[in-house]
Backbone bond lengths (Angstrom), bond angles and torsions (degrees), N, CA, C in turn:
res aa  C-N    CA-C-N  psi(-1)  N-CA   C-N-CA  omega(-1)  CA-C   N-CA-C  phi
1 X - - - 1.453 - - 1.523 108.37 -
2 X 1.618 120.95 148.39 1.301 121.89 -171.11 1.129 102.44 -95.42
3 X 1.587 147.89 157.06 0.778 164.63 -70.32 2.097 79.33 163.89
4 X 1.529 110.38 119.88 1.563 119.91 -179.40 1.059 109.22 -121.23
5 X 1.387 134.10 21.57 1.512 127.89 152.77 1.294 115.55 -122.33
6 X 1.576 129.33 -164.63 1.443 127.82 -164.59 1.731 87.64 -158.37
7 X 1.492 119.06 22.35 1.468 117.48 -173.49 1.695 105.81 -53.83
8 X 1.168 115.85 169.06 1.501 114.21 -158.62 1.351 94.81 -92.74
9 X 1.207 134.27 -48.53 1.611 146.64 -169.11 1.208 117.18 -99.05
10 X 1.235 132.52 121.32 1.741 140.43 165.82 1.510 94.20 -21.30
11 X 1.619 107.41 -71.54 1.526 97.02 -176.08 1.732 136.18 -58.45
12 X 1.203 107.34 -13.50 1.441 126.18 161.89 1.558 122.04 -56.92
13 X 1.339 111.21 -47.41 1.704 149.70 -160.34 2.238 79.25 -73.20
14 X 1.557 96.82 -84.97 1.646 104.33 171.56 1.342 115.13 -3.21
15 X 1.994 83.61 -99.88 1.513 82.43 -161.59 1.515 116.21 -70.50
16 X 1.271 138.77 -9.27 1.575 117.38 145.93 1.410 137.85 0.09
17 X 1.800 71.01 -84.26 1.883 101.33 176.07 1.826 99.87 -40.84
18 X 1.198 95.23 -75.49 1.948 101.74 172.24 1.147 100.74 -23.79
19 X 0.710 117.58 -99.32 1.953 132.13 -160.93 1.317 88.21 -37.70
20 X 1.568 134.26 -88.57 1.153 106.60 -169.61 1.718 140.83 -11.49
21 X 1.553 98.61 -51.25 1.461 111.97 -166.17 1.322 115.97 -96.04
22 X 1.317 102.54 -9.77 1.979 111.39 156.21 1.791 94.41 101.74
23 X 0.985 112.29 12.39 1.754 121.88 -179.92 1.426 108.63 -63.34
24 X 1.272 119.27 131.05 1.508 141.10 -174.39 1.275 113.82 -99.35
25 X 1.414 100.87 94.51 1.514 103.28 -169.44 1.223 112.52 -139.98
26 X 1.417 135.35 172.23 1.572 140.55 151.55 1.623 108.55 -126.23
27 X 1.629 110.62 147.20 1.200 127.37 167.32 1.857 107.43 -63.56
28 X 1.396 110.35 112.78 1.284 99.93 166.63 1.957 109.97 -124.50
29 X 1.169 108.94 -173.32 1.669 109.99 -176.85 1.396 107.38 85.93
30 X 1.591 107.90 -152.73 1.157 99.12 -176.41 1.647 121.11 -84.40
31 X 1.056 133.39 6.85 1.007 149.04 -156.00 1.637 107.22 -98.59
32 X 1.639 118.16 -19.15 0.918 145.03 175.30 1.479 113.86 -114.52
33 X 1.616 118.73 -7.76 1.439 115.19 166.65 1.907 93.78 -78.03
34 X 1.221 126.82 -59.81 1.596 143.97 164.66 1.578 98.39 -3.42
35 X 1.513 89.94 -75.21 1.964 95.73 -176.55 1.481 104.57 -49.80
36 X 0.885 124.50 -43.77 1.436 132.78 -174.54 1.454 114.43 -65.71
37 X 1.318 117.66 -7.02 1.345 124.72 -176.75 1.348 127.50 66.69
38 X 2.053 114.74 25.98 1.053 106.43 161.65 1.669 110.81 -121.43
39 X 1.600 99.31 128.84 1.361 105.08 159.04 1.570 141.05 -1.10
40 X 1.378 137.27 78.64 1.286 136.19 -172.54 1.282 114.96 -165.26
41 X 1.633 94.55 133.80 1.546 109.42 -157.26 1.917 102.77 -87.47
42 X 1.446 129.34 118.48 0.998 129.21 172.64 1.104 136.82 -120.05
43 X 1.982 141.93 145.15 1.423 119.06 172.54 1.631 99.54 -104.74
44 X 1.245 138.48 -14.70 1.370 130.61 -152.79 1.604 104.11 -117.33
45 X 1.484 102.31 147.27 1.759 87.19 167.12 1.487 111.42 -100.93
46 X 1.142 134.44 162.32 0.947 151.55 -155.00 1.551 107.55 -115.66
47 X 1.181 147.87 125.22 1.769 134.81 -166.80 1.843 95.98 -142.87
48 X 1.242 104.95 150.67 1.033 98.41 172.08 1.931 92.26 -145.17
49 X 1.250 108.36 148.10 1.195 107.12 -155.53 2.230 113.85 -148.76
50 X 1.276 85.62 143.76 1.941 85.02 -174.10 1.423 96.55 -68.07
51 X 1.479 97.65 141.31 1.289 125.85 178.20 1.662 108.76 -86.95
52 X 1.559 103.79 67.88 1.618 93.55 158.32 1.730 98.05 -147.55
53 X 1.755 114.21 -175.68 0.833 109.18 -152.22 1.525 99.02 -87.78
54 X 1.444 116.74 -26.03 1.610 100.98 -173.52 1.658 103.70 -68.53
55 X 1.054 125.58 -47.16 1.692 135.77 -167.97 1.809 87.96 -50.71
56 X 1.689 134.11 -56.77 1.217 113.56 -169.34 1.084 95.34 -61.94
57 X 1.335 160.74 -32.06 1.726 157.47 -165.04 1.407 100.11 -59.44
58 X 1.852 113.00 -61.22 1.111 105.06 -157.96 1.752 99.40 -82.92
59 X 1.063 133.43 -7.04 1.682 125.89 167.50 1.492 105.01 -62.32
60 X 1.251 100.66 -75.17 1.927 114.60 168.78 1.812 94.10 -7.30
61 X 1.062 102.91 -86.12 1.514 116.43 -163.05 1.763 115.45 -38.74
62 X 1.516 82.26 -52.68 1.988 98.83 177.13 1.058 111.48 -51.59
63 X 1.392 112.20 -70.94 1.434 122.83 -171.57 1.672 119.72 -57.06
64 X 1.585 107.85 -27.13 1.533 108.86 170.87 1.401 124.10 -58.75
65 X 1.864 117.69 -24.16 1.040 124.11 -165.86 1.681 109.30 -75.20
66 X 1.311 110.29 13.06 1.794 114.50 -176.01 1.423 106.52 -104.31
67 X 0.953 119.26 139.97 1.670 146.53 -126.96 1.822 87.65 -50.10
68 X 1.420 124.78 -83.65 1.104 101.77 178.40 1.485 149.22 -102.09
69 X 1.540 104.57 37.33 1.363 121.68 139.94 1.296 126.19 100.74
70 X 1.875 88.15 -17.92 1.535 110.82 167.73 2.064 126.08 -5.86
71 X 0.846 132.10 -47.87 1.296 143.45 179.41 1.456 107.46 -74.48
72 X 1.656 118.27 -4.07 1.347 96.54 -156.16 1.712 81.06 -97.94
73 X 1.585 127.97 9.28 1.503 114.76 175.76 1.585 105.62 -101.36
74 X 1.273 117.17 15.86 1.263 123.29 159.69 1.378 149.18 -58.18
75 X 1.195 140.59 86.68 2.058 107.53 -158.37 1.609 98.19 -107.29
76 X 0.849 121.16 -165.74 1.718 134.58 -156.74 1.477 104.47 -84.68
77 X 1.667 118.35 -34.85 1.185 134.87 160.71 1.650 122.48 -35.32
78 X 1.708 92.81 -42.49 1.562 95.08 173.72 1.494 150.50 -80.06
79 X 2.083 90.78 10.37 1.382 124.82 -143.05 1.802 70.79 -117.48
80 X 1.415 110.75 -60.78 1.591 104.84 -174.22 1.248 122.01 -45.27
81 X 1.710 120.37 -43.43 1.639 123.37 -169.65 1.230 97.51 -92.92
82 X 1.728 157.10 0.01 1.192 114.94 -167.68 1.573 83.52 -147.45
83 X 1.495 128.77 137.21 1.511 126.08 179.39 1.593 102.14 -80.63
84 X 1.402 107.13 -30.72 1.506 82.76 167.61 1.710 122.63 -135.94
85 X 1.479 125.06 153.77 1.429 117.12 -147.39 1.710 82.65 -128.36
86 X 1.285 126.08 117.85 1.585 130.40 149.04 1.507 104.20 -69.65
87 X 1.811 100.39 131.89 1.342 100.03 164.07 1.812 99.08 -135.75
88 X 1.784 82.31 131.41 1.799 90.75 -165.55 1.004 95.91 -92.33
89 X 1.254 160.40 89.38 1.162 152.29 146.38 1.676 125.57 -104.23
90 X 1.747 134.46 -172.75 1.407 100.67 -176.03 1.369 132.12 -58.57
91 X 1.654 116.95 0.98 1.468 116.39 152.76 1.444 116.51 -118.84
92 X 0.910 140.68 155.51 1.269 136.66 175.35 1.465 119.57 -99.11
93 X 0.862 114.45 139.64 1.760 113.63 -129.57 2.210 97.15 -144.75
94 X 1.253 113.62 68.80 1.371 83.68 170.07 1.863 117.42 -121.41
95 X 1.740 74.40 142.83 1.643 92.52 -179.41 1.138 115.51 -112.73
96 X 1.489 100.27 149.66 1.580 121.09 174.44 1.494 145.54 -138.04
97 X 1.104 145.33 144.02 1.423 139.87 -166.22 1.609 103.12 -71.92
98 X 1.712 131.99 -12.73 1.336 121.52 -175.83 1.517 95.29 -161.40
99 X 1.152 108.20 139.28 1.472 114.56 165.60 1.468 108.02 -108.56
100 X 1.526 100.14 100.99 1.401 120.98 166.46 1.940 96.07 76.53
101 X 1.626 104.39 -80.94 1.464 101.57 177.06 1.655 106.22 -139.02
102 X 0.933 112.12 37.32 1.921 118.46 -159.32 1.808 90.06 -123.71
103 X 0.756 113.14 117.90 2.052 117.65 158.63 0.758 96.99 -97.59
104 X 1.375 111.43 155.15 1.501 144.48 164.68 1.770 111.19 -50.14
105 X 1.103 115.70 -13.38 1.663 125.02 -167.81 1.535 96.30 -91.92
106 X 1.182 114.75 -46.21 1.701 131.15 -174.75 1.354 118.83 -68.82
107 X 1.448 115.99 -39.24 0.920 151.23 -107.85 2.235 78.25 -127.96
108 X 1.249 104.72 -64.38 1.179 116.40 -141.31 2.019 104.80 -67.29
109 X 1.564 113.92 -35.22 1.137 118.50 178.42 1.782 124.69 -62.81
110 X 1.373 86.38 -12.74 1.966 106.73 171.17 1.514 107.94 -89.74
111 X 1.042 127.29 -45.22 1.442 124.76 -123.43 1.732 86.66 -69.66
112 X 1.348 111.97 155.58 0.875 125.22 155.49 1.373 142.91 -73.26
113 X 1.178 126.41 -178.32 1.993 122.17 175.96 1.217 117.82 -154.01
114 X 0.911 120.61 170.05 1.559 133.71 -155.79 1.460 104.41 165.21
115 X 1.937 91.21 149.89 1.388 89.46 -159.13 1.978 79.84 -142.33
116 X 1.658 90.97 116.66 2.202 95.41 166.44 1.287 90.88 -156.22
117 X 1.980 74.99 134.48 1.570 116.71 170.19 1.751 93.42 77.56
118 X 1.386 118.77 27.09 1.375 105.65 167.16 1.979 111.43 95.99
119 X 0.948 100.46 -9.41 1.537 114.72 -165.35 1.915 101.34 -111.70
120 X 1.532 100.07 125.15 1.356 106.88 173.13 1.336 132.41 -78.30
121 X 1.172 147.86 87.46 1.479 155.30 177.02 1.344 109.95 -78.88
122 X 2.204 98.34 108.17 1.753 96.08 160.84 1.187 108.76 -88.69
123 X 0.946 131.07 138.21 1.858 145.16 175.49 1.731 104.95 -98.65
124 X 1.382 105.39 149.22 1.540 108.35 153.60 1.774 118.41 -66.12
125 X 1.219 95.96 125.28 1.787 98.86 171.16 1.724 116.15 -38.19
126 X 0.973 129.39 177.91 1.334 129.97 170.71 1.628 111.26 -71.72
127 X 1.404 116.24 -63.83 1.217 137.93 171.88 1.963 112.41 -31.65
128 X 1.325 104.89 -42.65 1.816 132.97 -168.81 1.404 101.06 -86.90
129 X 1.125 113.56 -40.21 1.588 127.76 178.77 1.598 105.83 -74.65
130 X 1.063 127.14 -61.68 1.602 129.29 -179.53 1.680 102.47 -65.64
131 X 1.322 112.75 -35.36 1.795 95.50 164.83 1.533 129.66 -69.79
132 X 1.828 112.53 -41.97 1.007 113.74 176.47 2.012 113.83 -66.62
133 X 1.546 110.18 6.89 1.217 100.08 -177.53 1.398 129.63 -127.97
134 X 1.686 106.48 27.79 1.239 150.08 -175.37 1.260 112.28 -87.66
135 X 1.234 138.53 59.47 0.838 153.79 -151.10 1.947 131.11 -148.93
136 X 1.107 131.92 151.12 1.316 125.94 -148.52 2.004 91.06 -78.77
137 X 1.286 145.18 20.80 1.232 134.55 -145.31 1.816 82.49 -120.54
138 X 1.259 116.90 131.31 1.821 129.31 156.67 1.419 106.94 -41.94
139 X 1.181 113.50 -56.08 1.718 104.48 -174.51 1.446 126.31 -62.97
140 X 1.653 99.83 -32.48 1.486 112.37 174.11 1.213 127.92 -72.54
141 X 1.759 113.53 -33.31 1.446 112.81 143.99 1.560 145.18 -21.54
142 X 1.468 86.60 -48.84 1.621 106.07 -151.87 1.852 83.26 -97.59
143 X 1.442 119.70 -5.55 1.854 113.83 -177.91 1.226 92.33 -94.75
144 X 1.592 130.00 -23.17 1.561 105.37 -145.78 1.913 78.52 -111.08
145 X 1.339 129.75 5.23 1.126 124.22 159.73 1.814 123.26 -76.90
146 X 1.188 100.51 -27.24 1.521 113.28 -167.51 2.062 98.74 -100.60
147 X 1.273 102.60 -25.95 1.352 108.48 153.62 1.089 137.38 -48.74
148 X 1.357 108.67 -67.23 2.101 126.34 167.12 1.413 97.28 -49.51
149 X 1.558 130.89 -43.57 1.648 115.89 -166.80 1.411 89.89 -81.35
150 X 1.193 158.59 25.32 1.578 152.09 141.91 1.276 103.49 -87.57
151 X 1.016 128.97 -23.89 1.953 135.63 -161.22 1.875 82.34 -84.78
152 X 1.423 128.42 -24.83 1.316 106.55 -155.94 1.408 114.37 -119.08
């Protein structure tokens, strides 16, 4: 499947597709440290997404619309068994039902927005972001340190 935009950023290309397909999601990872205004170099987007069955339908759908389509062998089933789903396609795309310990339900009355090149981006809050990045990983350490000095 071809790929129907020319958005400037992988993450642009994303949440499109999303928005298009009515998908309930937030930007999480580093892609959402960025929104947050800290410095970090990334290739993948990061999604974090409501755990029901129409929302995996409408991701399925979104995410298929990237060049080769990868997501479209996905079903909703695959959203239930695994918290988190790599999708390799011309962006790399992984989504999940929890970041680290944050749902999309918790998650969703914070999140922030932003709007480039015309396209709406919900982000994890700052606060949602430094929880979902609490976690046993070196890199995540060293984010949720450079995080708290934005909190202050």
């Amino acid at each position: 499947m071809v790929s129907e935009t020319y958005d400037s950023t992988p993450l642009l290309k994303v949440c499109r597709f999303l928005n298009e397909a009515g998908a309930r999601y937030i930007v999480a990872g580093a892609y959402a440290m960025i929104l947050n205004r800290a410095i970090r170099a990334t290739e993948d987007v990061d999604i974090l997404i409501e755990a029901s069955q129409d929302n995996y339908a409408r991701v399925i759908a979104g995410l298929s619309r990237l060049f080769d389509g990868a997501a479209a062998e996905l079903t909703p089933r695959d959203f239930e068994e695994n918290i988190v789903i790599k999708i390799a396609d011309e962006v790399e795309v992984d989504v999940s039902t929890k970041a680290w310990t944050v749902s999309y339900e918790e998650a969703a009355p914070n999140a922030q927005r932003t709007v480039l090149e015309g396209i709406e981006i919900p982000y994890l809050s700052l606060p949602d972001l430094i929880r979902s990045k609490q976690t046993y990983r070196d890199q995540d350490r060293i984010d949720v340190e450079r995080l708290r000095g934005l909190l202050e």
